[in-house]
C-alpha angles and dihedrals in degrees: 000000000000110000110206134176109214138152122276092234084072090064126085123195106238121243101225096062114131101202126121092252094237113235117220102266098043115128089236096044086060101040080052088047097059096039085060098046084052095042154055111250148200155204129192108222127184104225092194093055101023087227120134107242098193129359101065096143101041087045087052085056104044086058099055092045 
């Protein structure tokens, strides 16, 4: 495994995933929010392809914060 640090602007959400995309005001976006203001998170992401593998809802998120 090959730890990196990018931008999220490097990521894509992949298509495929099959996660209900959460909606600001949802008990578990924001249960999701504060975990990731108190602690350290990530996202799996595919270099080759540029996809996320894992991490679809905290990336969402991240993008609206």
């Amino acid at each position: 495994m090959n730890i990196k640090i990018i931008s999220i602007n490097q990521i894509n959400a992949a298509a495929y995933n099959p996660r209900i995309e959460l909606q600001p005001g949802d008990s578990e976006y924001e249960k999701l929010r504060r975990s990731i203001e108190s602690f350290v998170t990530w996202s799996l992401w595919n270099e080759r392809t540029g996809n996320m593998v894992g991490g679809h809802q905290r990336y969402k998120i991240m993008l609206n914060e």
